[in-house]
N, C-alpha and C positions, 0 to 999 in steps of 0.2 A: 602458560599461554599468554599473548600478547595482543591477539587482534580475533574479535568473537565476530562473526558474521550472521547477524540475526536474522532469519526469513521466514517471512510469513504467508500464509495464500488468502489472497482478495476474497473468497470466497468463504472464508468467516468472519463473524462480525469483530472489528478490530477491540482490539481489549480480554478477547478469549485468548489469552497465551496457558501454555503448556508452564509448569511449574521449573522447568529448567530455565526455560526462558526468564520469567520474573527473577530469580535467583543472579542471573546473567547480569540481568539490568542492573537490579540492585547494588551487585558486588562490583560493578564497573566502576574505573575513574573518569572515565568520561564516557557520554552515551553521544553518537553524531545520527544525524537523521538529515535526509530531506526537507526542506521547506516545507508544512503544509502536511507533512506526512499526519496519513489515518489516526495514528497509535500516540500521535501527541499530548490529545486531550487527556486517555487512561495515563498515557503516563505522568503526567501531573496531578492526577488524581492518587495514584501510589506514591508521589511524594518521589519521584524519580527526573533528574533535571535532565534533560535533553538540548546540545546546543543542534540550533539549524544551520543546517551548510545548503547554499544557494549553489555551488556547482562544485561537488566534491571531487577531488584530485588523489587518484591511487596512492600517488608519493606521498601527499600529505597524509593519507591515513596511517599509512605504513611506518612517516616518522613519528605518528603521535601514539602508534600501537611498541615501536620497539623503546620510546621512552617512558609509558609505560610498563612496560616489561623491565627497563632496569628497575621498576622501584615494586619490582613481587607482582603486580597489579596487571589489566589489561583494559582497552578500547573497546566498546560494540556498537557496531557501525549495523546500523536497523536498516533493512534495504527496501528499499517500495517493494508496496503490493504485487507489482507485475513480476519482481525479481531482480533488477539491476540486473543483467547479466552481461551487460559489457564493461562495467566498475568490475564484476568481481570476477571477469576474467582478465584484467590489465591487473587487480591486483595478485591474481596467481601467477601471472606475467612475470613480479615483484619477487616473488617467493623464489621462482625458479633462480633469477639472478642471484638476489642476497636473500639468503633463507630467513623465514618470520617464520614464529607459532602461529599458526591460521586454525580457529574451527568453525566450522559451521555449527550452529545453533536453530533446531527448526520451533520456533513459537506455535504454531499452528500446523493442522495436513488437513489435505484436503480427505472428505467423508467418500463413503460410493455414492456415485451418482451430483459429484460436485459439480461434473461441466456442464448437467444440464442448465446450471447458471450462470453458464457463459451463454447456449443457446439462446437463452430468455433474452439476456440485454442484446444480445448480434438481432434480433428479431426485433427487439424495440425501435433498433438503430435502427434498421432498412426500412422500418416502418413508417419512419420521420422522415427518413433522407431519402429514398431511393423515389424516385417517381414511378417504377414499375411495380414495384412492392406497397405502395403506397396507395393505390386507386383498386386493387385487389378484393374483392369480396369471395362469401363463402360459396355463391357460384360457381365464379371463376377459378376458385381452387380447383374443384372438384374432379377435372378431369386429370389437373396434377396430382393429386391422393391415386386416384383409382390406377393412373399410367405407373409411380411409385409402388405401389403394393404389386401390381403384377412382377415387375422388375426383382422383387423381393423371391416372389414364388419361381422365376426363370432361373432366378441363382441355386435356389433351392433344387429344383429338380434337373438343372444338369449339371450340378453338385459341385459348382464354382462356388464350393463357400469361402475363397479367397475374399470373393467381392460384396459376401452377404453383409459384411461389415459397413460396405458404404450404402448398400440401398439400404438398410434399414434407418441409418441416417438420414437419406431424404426421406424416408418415411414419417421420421419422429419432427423432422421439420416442418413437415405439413400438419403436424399436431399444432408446434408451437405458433405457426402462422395463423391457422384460424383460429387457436386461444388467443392470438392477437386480434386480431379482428373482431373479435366478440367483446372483448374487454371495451371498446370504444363505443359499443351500444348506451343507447340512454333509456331504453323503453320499456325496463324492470327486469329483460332478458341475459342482457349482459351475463358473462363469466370470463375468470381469467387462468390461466394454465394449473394455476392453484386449486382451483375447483375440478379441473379436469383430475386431477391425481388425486384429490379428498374425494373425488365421486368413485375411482376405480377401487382405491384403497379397502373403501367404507365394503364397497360388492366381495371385494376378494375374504374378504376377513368375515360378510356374512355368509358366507358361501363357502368355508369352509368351516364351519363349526369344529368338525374335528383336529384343526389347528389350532386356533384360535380359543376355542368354548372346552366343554367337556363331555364332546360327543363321542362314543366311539367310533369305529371301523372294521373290519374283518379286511379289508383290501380295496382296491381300484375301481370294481365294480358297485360297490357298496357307496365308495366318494362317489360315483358318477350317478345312480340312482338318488340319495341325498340332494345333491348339486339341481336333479330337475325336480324337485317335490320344492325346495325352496324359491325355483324360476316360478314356476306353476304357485305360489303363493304370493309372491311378488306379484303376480300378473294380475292376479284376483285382487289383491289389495289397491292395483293399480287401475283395472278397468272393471271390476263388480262382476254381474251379471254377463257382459259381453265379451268377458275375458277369453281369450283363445290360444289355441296351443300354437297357433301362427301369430300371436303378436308381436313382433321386432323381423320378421322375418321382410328384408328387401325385397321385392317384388321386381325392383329393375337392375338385380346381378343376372349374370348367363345366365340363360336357358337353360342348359345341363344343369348346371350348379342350384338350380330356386329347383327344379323339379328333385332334384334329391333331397335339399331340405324342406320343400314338403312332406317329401314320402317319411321321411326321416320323421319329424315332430308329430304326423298323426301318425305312426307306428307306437310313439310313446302314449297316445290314450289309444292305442286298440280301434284308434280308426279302420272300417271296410275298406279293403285294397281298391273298391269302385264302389263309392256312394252313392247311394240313391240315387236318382235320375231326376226324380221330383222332390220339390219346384223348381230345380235348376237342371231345366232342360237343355240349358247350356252344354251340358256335357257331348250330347250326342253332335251338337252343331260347331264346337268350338275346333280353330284350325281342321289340319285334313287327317288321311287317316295316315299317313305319312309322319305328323304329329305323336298322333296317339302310339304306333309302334317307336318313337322315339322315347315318350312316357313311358314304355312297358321297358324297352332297354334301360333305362333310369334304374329302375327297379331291379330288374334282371343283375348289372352289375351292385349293387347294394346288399343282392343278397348273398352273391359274393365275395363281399366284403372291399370291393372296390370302390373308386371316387371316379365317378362317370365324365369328371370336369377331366380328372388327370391323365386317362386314360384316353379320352381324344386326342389330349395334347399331345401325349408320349405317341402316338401314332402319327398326329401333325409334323410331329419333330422329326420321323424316319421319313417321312413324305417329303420335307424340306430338304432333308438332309439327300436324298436320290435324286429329285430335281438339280440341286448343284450339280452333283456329280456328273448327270446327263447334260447340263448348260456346259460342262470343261469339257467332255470328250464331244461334243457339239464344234463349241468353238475349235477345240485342236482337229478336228476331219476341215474344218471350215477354215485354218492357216493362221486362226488366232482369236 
Protein backbone atom coordinates (compact mmCIF):
# COMPACT_ATOMS: atom_id res chain seq x y z
CA UNK A 1 0.00 0.00 0.00
CA UNK A 2 0.96 3.62 -0.56
CA UNK A 3 -1.50 6.06 0.59
CA UNK A 4 -3.71 5.13 4.10
CA UNK A 5 -6.62 7.28 4.56
CA UNK A 6 -7.29 7.62 8.25
CA UNK A 7 -10.93 8.58 9.35
CA UNK A 8 -12.11 9.22 12.30
CA UNK A 9 -16.00 10.33 13.70
CA UNK A 10 -16.21 13.68 15.72
CA UNK A 11 -18.15 11.91 17.87
CA UNK A 12 -15.42 10.32 19.96
CA UNK A 13 -13.16 11.66 22.16
CA UNK A 14 -10.01 12.30 19.87
CA UNK A 15 -7.05 10.00 20.87
CA UNK A 16 -9.53 6.87 21.19
CA UNK A 17 -8.14 5.10 17.92
CA UNK A 18 -8.74 1.53 17.11
CA UNK A 19 -5.42 -0.59 17.29
CA UNK A 20 -5.16 -0.75 13.53
CA UNK A 21 -5.21 2.88 13.38
CA UNK A 22 -2.11 3.41 15.84
CA UNK A 23 -0.28 0.65 13.92
CA UNK A 24 -1.00 2.75 10.74
CA UNK A 25 0.48 5.82 12.23
CA UNK A 26 3.13 4.39 13.67
CA UNK A 27 4.46 2.32 10.55
CA UNK A 28 3.95 5.41 8.39
CA UNK A 29 6.84 7.53 6.63
CA UNK A 30 5.00 10.33 6.76
CA UNK A 31 1.84 11.26 8.78
CA UNK A 32 -0.19 14.74 6.91
CA UNK A 33 -2.90 16.28 8.87
CA UNK A 34 -4.83 19.33 8.89
CA UNK A 35 -3.75 22.57 10.71
CA UNK A 36 -5.05 22.41 14.21
CA UNK A 37 -6.42 18.91 13.56
CA UNK A 38 -8.04 17.24 17.04
CA UNK A 39 -5.67 14.23 17.06
CA UNK A 40 -2.41 16.38 17.07
CA UNK A 41 -1.96 16.72 20.68
CA UNK A 42 -2.38 12.26 21.16
CA UNK A 43 -0.34 12.03 18.52
CA UNK A 44 2.66 13.64 19.97
CA UNK A 45 2.01 12.22 22.85
CA UNK A 46 2.73 8.58 21.30
CA UNK A 47 5.71 9.88 19.93
CA UNK A 48 4.17 10.02 16.43
CA UNK A 49 5.34 13.19 14.14
CA UNK A 50 2.70 14.64 12.20
CA UNK A 51 3.41 17.44 9.53
CA UNK A 52 0.42 20.23 9.12
CA UNK A 53 -0.63 20.93 5.68
CA UNK A 54 -2.57 24.38 5.56
CA UNK A 55 -4.42 23.60 2.34
CA UNK A 56 -3.80 20.07 1.04
CA UNK A 57 -3.60 19.33 -2.72
CA UNK A 58 -4.78 15.63 -4.04
CA UNK A 59 -1.76 15.65 -6.35
CA UNK A 60 0.55 16.45 -3.84
CA UNK A 61 -0.68 13.54 -1.67
CA UNK A 62 -0.88 11.21 -4.22
CA UNK A 63 2.92 12.18 -5.28
CA UNK A 64 4.12 11.83 -1.78
CA UNK A 65 2.10 8.49 -1.14
CA UNK A 66 3.55 6.82 -4.76
CA UNK A 67 7.13 7.84 -3.57
CA UNK A 68 6.69 6.37 -0.76
CA UNK A 69 5.49 3.30 -2.10
CA UNK A 70 8.67 3.01 -4.14
CA UNK A 71 10.67 2.70 -0.92
CA UNK A 72 8.10 -0.62 0.62
CA UNK A 73 6.65 2.26 2.79
CA UNK A 74 3.35 4.35 2.62
CA UNK A 75 1.58 8.05 3.64
CA UNK A 76 -1.59 8.49 6.16
CA UNK A 77 -3.13 11.43 5.46
CA UNK A 78 -5.58 11.78 8.97
CA UNK A 79 -8.78 13.43 7.56
CA UNK A 80 -10.79 15.99 9.78
CA UNK A 81 -13.41 15.08 11.96
CA UNK A 82 -16.28 15.98 9.56
CA UNK A 83 -14.59 13.61 6.95
CA UNK A 84 -12.86 15.47 4.06
CA UNK A 85 -15.16 14.25 1.64
CA UNK A 86 -14.23 16.39 -1.13
CA UNK A 87 -10.17 15.67 -0.70
CA UNK A 88 -10.95 12.21 -0.75
CA UNK A 89 -13.20 12.14 -3.55
CA UNK A 90 -10.67 14.22 -6.02
CA UNK A 91 -8.17 11.83 -4.62
CA UNK A 92 -10.21 8.72 -5.94
CA UNK A 93 -10.54 10.99 -8.94
CA UNK A 94 -6.50 10.23 -8.78
CA UNK A 95 -6.66 6.64 -8.67
CA UNK A 96 -9.20 6.20 -11.47
CA UNK A 97 -6.71 8.14 -13.85
CA UNK A 98 -3.13 6.76 -12.64
CA UNK A 99 -3.87 3.92 -10.32
CA UNK A 100 -2.54 4.28 -6.43
CA UNK A 101 -2.72 1.69 -3.34
CA UNK A 102 -5.50 3.70 -1.57
CA UNK A 103 -7.00 2.11 1.81
CA UNK A 104 -9.16 3.33 4.05
CA UNK A 105 -8.39 3.02 7.69
CA UNK A 106 -11.38 3.71 10.16
CA UNK A 107 -9.66 4.94 13.71
CA UNK A 108 -12.79 5.27 15.43
CA UNK A 109 -17.07 4.38 14.62
CA UNK A 110 -19.45 5.80 15.64
CA UNK A 111 -21.60 3.82 18.90
CA UNK A 112 -25.74 3.60 18.72
CA UNK A 113 -27.19 6.30 19.54
CA UNK A 114 -24.02 8.69 18.22
CA UNK A 115 -26.16 11.43 16.48
CA UNK A 116 -27.82 12.13 19.38
CA UNK A 117 -24.67 14.16 19.76
CA UNK A 118 -25.07 16.01 16.76
CA UNK A 119 -28.72 16.92 18.11
CA UNK A 120 -27.27 18.27 21.33
CA UNK A 121 -24.64 20.70 19.70
CA UNK A 122 -27.58 21.70 16.38
CA UNK A 123 -29.66 22.69 19.75
CA UNK A 124 -26.97 24.66 21.42
CA UNK A 125 -26.39 26.38 18.28
CA UNK A 126 -29.97 27.60 17.53
CA UNK A 127 -30.12 28.35 21.07
CA UNK A 128 -27.28 31.16 20.65
CA UNK A 129 -28.01 32.18 17.17
CA UNK A 130 -31.47 31.71 16.24
CA UNK A 131 -33.71 34.62 17.71
CA UNK A 132 -36.68 32.41 17.48
CA UNK A 133 -35.31 29.48 19.23
CA UNK A 134 -33.62 31.73 21.49
CA UNK A 135 -36.51 33.66 23.55
CA UNK A 136 -38.38 30.04 23.85
CA UNK A 137 -39.49 28.78 27.10
CA UNK A 138 -41.04 25.66 28.63
CA UNK A 139 -44.42 27.21 28.08
CA UNK A 140 -44.03 28.06 24.84
CA UNK A 141 -43.00 24.62 23.87
CA UNK A 142 -45.53 23.00 25.13
CA UNK A 143 -48.00 23.14 22.52
CA UNK A 144 -45.27 22.10 20.13
CA UNK A 145 -44.59 18.60 22.20
CA UNK A 146 -48.27 17.93 22.44
CA UNK A 147 -49.08 18.97 18.31
CA UNK A 148 -45.56 16.49 17.75
CA UNK A 149 -46.57 13.55 19.90
CA UNK A 150 -50.04 13.50 18.19
CA UNK A 151 -48.45 13.57 14.61
CA UNK A 152 -46.49 10.52 15.98
CA UNK A 153 -49.95 8.58 17.00
CA UNK A 154 -51.64 9.76 13.13
CA UNK A 155 -48.66 7.88 11.56
CA UNK A 156 -49.16 5.24 13.72
CA UNK A 157 -52.64 4.56 13.24
CA UNK A 158 -53.09 5.09 9.64
CA UNK A 159 -50.06 2.96 9.36
CA UNK A 160 -47.72 5.57 7.37
CA UNK A 161 -45.03 4.19 9.22
CA UNK A 162 -42.90 5.54 6.33
CA UNK A 163 -43.08 8.93 8.00
CA UNK A 164 -43.06 7.51 11.74
CA UNK A 165 -39.32 8.00 11.45
CA UNK A 166 -39.64 11.84 11.09
CA UNK A 167 -42.20 12.68 13.61
CA UNK A 168 -40.42 10.91 16.14
CA UNK A 169 -37.71 13.08 15.36
CA UNK A 170 -39.44 16.11 16.15
CA UNK A 171 -40.56 14.44 18.96
CA UNK A 172 -37.00 13.83 20.44
CA UNK A 173 -36.27 17.44 19.47
CA UNK A 174 -38.63 18.86 21.79
CA UNK A 175 -36.82 16.70 24.33
CA UNK A 176 -33.54 18.11 23.58
CA UNK A 177 -35.08 21.89 23.43
CA UNK A 178 -36.49 22.00 26.75
CA UNK A 179 -33.19 19.99 28.22
CA UNK A 180 -31.88 23.10 26.68
CA UNK A 181 -33.80 25.53 28.35
CA UNK A 182 -33.54 24.03 31.58
CA UNK A 183 -29.90 23.87 31.56
CA UNK A 184 -29.77 27.75 31.47
CA UNK A 185 -31.65 27.93 34.91
CA UNK A 186 -29.82 29.25 37.87
CA UNK A 187 -32.31 28.54 40.71
CA UNK A 188 -31.01 25.06 41.97
CA UNK A 189 -33.55 23.59 39.28
CA UNK A 190 -31.64 23.36 36.45
CA UNK A 191 -30.88 20.01 34.39
CA UNK A 192 -29.43 19.16 31.17
CA UNK A 193 -30.16 16.39 28.53
CA UNK A 194 -27.76 14.30 30.59
CA UNK A 195 -29.99 14.14 33.49
CA UNK A 196 -32.82 13.59 31.30
CA UNK A 197 -31.24 10.01 30.14
CA UNK A 198 -29.58 9.23 33.91
CA UNK A 199 -33.16 9.93 35.20
CA UNK A 200 -35.00 7.42 32.52
CA UNK A 201 -31.95 5.04 32.55
CA UNK A 202 -31.86 4.81 36.52
CA UNK A 203 -36.21 3.95 36.17
CA UNK A 204 -35.88 1.51 33.32
CA UNK A 205 -33.21 -0.66 35.09
CA UNK A 206 -35.15 -0.27 38.54
CA UNK A 207 -38.07 -1.44 37.05
CA UNK A 208 -37.11 -4.06 35.69
CA UNK A 209 -35.48 -6.08 38.21
CA UNK A 210 -35.93 -9.15 36.27
CA UNK A 211 -33.36 -7.77 33.74
CA UNK A 212 -31.24 -6.03 35.41
CA UNK A 213 -31.29 -7.80 39.30
CA UNK A 214 -32.03 -11.47 40.14
CA UNK A 215 -35.67 -11.44 39.91
CA UNK A 216 -37.48 -14.06 38.31
CA UNK A 217 -40.57 -14.12 35.95
CA UNK A 218 -43.03 -16.73 34.69
CA UNK A 219 -43.95 -14.13 31.72
CA UNK A 220 -45.54 -10.62 30.66
CA UNK A 221 -48.00 -10.64 33.13
CA UNK A 222 -45.90 -11.26 36.00
CA UNK A 223 -43.22 -8.06 34.58
CA UNK A 224 -46.45 -6.03 34.43
CA UNK A 225 -47.82 -6.92 37.86
CA UNK A 226 -43.93 -6.40 39.46
CA UNK A 227 -43.69 -3.05 37.26
CA UNK A 228 -46.89 -1.49 39.43
CA UNK A 229 -45.85 -2.91 42.99
CA UNK A 230 -42.51 -1.02 42.36
CA UNK A 231 -44.63 2.51 40.79
CA UNK A 232 -46.79 1.95 43.99
CA UNK A 233 -43.55 1.94 46.24
CA UNK A 234 -42.06 4.65 44.46
CA UNK A 235 -45.07 6.68 45.08
CA UNK A 236 -45.09 6.03 48.80
CA UNK A 237 -41.49 6.70 49.09
CA UNK A 238 -42.19 9.75 47.27
CA UNK A 239 -45.51 11.31 48.84
CA UNK A 240 -45.86 9.00 52.42
CA UNK A 241 -49.11 9.10 53.67
CA UNK A 242 -50.87 10.98 50.78
CA UNK A 243 -49.54 8.71 48.23
CA UNK A 244 -52.22 7.88 45.51
CA UNK A 245 -52.72 5.57 42.73
CA UNK A 246 -53.35 8.77 40.74
CA UNK A 247 -50.23 10.45 41.35
CA UNK A 248 -48.43 11.31 37.87
CA UNK A 249 -51.68 11.07 36.30
CA UNK A 250 -52.18 14.55 33.82
CA UNK A 251 -55.31 15.82 34.54
CA UNK A 252 -55.38 18.21 31.40
CA UNK A 253 -54.84 15.28 28.39
CA UNK A 254 -58.34 14.36 26.56
CA UNK A 255 -61.27 13.76 28.22
CA UNK A 256 -61.48 10.12 26.87
CA UNK A 257 -58.06 9.54 27.46
CA UNK A 258 -57.85 10.80 31.63
CA UNK A 259 -61.32 9.02 32.19
CA UNK A 260 -59.69 5.56 31.08
CA UNK A 261 -56.60 6.24 33.04
CA UNK A 262 -58.62 6.69 35.84
CA UNK A 263 -60.61 3.84 35.51
CA UNK A 264 -57.48 2.05 34.72
CA UNK A 265 -55.28 2.87 38.05
CA UNK A 266 -58.14 2.41 40.71
CA UNK A 267 -58.98 -0.80 38.87
CA UNK A 268 -55.30 -1.66 40.12
CA UNK A 269 -56.24 -1.14 44.03
CA UNK A 270 -59.77 -2.55 43.67
CA UNK A 271 -61.32 0.72 43.70
CA UNK A 272 -65.57 0.77 43.59
CA UNK A 273 -66.64 1.29 40.00
CA UNK A 274 -68.66 4.39 41.85
CA UNK A 275 -67.42 5.58 45.08
CA UNK A 276 -69.11 6.83 47.79
CA UNK A 277 -70.91 9.80 47.33
CA UNK A 278 -69.85 11.22 50.59
CA UNK A 279 -68.11 13.96 51.33
CA UNK A 280 -67.76 14.47 47.66
CA UNK A 281 -70.93 15.17 46.87
CA UNK A 282 -69.55 16.23 43.71
CA UNK A 283 -70.27 13.38 42.15
CA UNK A 284 -73.89 13.63 41.76
CA UNK A 285 -73.39 17.49 40.61
CA UNK A 286 -70.50 17.27 38.49
CA UNK A 287 -71.09 18.12 34.48
CA UNK A 288 -74.40 16.56 32.98
CA UNK A 289 -75.84 13.33 32.66
CA UNK A 290 -74.69 13.26 29.24
CA UNK A 291 -71.16 13.39 31.05
CA UNK A 292 -71.64 10.47 33.14
CA UNK A 293 -73.00 8.21 30.17
CA UNK A 294 -69.72 9.27 28.50
CA UNK A 295 -67.80 7.90 31.92
CA UNK A 296 -69.77 4.60 31.69
CA UNK A 297 -68.84 4.28 27.70
CA UNK A 298 -65.01 4.73 29.09
CA UNK A 299 -65.54 1.77 30.87
CA UNK A 300 -67.68 -0.09 28.75
CA UNK A 301 -65.04 0.05 25.97
CA UNK A 302 -62.15 -0.94 28.69
CA UNK A 303 -63.75 -3.81 29.53
CA UNK A 304 -63.54 -4.74 26.10
CA UNK A 305 -60.42 -4.31 25.96
CA UNK A 306 -60.38 -1.28 23.78
CA UNK A 307 -58.80 2.37 23.93
CA UNK A 308 -61.78 4.76 24.03
CA UNK A 309 -59.29 7.64 22.85
CA UNK A 310 -58.67 5.30 19.58
CA UNK A 311 -61.72 4.43 18.96
CA UNK A 312 -63.35 7.87 18.51
CA UNK A 313 -60.61 8.57 16.42
CA UNK A 314 -60.78 5.58 14.05
CA UNK A 315 -64.60 6.61 13.72
CA UNK A 316 -63.55 10.53 13.39
CA UNK A 317 -61.46 9.23 10.61
CA UNK A 318 -64.37 7.36 8.39
CA UNK A 319 -66.48 10.50 9.30
CA UNK A 320 -63.73 12.69 7.58
CA UNK A 321 -63.04 10.55 5.29
CA UNK A 322 -67.19 10.45 3.83
CA UNK A 323 -67.30 14.20 4.36
CA UNK A 324 -64.61 14.43 1.52
CA UNK A 325 -65.97 12.22 -0.59
CA UNK A 326 -69.52 14.10 -0.26
CA UNK A 327 -67.58 17.73 -0.60
CA UNK A 328 -66.11 16.06 -4.59
CA UNK A 329 -69.52 14.58 -5.67
CA UNK A 330 -70.89 18.09 -4.33
CA UNK A 331 -68.62 20.18 -6.09
CA UNK A 332 -68.77 17.74 -9.43
CA UNK A 333 -73.12 18.13 -9.52
CA UNK A 334 -72.05 21.93 -8.71
CA UNK A 335 -69.38 22.12 -12.40
CA UNK A 336 -66.40 22.13 -10.07
Amino acid sequence: MSLTLLATTHRVAPGLLSWRAWDALRSADRVLTREGHPLLPYLRDAGVRAEEVTDPDPAGLAAAAREAGARGGHVVWVAAPEGDERLLRDIGGLVVDDPLDVEVVHGSYDLPGARLLDLVSVMDTLRRECPWDAKQTHASLVPYLLEEAYEVVDTVESGDLAALREELGDVLMQVAFHSVVAAERDDGTEFTIDDVAAGIVDKLVRRHPHVFADVSVSGADEVNTNWEQIKAAERAEKSGDEASVFDGVPMGQPALSLASQLQRRAARVDAPADPPAEPLTEWDEAGSEIGRRLFELVREARALGLDPEAELRAVSRVFRDRVKIWERERNARNGG
